[in-house]
C-alpha positions as CSV (number, residue, x, y, z in Angstrom):
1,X,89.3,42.7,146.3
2,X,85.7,43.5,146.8
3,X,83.0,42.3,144.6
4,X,81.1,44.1,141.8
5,X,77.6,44.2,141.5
6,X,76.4,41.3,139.7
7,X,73.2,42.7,137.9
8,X,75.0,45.9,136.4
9,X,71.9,47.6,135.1
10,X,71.0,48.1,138.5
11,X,74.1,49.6,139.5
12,X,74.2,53.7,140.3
13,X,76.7,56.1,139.7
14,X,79.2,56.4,143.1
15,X,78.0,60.0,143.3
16,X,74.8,58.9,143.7
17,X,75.7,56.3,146.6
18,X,77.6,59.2,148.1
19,X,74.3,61.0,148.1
20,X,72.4,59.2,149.6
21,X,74.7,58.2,152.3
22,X,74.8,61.6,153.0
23,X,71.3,62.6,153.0
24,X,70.1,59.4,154.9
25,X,69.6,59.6,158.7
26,X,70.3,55.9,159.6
27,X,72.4,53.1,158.7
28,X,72.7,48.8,159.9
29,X,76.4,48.6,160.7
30,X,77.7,44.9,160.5
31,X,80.3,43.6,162.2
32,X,81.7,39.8,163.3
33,X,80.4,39.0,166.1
34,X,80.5,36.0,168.4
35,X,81.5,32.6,167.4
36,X,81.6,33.6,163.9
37,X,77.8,35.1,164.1
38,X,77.7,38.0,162.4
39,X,76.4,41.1,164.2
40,X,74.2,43.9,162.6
41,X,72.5,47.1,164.4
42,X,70.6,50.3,162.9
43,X,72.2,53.3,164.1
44,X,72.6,57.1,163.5
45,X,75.4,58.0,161.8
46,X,77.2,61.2,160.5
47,X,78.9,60.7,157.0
48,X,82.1,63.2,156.2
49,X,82.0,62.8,152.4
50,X,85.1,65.3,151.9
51,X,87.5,62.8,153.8
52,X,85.2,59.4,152.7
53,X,84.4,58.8,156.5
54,X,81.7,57.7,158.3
55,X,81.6,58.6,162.5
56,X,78.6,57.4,165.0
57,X,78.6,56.9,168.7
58,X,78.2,54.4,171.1
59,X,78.9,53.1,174.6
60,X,82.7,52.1,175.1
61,X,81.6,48.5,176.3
62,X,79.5,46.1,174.9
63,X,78.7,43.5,172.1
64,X,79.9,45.9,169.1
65,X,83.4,47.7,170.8
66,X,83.9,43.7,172.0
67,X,83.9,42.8,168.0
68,X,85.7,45.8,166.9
69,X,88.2,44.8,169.0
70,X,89.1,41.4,167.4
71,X,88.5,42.5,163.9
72,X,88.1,46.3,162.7
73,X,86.3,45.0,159.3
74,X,83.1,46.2,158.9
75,X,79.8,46.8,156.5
76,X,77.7,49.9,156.6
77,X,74.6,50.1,154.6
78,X,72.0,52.6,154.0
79,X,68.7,52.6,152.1
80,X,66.3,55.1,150.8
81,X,64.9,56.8,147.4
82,X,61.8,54.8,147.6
83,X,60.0,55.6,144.4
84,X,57.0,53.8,142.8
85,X,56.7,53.8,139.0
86,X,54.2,54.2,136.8
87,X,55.6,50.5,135.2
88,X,55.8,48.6,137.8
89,X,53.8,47.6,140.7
90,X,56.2,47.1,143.3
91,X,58.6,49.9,144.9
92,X,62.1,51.1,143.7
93,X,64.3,51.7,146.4
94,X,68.2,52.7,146.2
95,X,70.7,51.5,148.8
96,X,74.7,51.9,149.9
97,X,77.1,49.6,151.1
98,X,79.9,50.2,152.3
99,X,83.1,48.3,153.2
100,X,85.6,50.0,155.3
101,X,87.6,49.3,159.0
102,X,86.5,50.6,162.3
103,X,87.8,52.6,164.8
104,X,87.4,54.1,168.4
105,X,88.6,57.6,168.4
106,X,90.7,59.1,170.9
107,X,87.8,59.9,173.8
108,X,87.6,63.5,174.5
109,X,90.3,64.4,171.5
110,X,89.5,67.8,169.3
111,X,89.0,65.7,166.4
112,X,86.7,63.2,168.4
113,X,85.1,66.6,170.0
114,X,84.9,68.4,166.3
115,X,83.1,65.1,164.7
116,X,80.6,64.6,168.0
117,X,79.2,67.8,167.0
118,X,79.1,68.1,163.7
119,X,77.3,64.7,164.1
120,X,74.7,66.1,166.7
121,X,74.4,68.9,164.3
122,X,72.7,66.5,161.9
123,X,70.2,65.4,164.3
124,X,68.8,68.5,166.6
125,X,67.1,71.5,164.9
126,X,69.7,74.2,166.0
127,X,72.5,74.8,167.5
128,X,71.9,75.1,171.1
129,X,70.3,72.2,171.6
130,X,73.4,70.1,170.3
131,X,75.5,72.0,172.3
132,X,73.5,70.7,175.3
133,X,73.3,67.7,174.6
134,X,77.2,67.0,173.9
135,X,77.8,68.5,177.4
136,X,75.3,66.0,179.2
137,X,76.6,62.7,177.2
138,X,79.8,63.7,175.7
139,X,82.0,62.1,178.5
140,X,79.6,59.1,178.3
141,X,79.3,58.5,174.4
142,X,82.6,57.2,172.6
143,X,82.8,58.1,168.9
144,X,84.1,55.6,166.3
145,X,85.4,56.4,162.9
146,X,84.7,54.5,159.6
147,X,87.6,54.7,157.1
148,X,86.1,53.9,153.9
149,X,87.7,51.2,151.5
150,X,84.8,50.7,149.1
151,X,81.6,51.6,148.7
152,X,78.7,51.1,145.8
153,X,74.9,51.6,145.3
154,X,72.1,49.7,143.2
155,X,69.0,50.7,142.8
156,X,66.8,47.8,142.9
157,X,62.7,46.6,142.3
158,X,60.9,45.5,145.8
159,X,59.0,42.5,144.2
């Protein structure tokens, strides 16, 4: 169903993927968009790797909840690992994509609640501050869930 990388040698292992879609701090989520445009925007993202889900938030109206709502297919990638070697000239850099169906959580549910602030956790120095934060915005933020259907890295030569 979903493509393999063509260029095999520059295929990582799927632990590695995992890795650095857990230690990365931003992500372009994809989604169709209007009139069969397709619609891309960087955002901060928290991924769960014990359940293979990723979870950001956003505001419960606009261009992306209006795509989600016609078709729940989306692409998630990440990039990182830079590296230069010794070799080559031009940079290494390793990236994650990720295939998988979107969807809103339940506003204001213990799971939605739970996720918001293991999220913020990943983002604000301690816990206080997150806690703070999650009471100002919590009620204004909607969280959306990422139920991962494939995912695969490459590590690839910035020529």
């Amino acid at each position: 169903m979903f493509r393999e990388i063509r260029k095999k040698r520059n295929k990582i292992e799927d632990s590695a993927a995992e890795e650095l879609l857990q230690n990365s701090r931003r992500g372009v989520l994809a989604v169709n968009g209007d009139d069969g445009y397709p619609y891309a925007i960087p955002l901060n993202y928290f991924y769960d790797r014990e359940n293979r889900k990723i979870y950001f938030h956003g505001a419960r109206a606009g261009h992306k909840v209006d795509a989600l709502r016609v078709c729940d297919k989306v692409c998630f990638t990440v990039y990182g690992n830079e590296t230069i070697r010794e070799e080559a000239w031009a940079p290494f850099m390793q990236s994650t994509v990720v295939f998988g169906r979107c969807h809103l959580m339940e506003n204001g549910s213990e799971k939605a609640m739970e996720m918001l602030k293991r999220f913020a956790m990943k983002y604000y120095p301690n816990e206080q501050l997150a806690d703070e934060e999650i009471a100002q915005a919590g009620r204004a933020v909607q969280m959306f869930e990422i139920e991962i259907e494939h995912l695969s890295g490459k590590e690839v030569q910035e020529k």
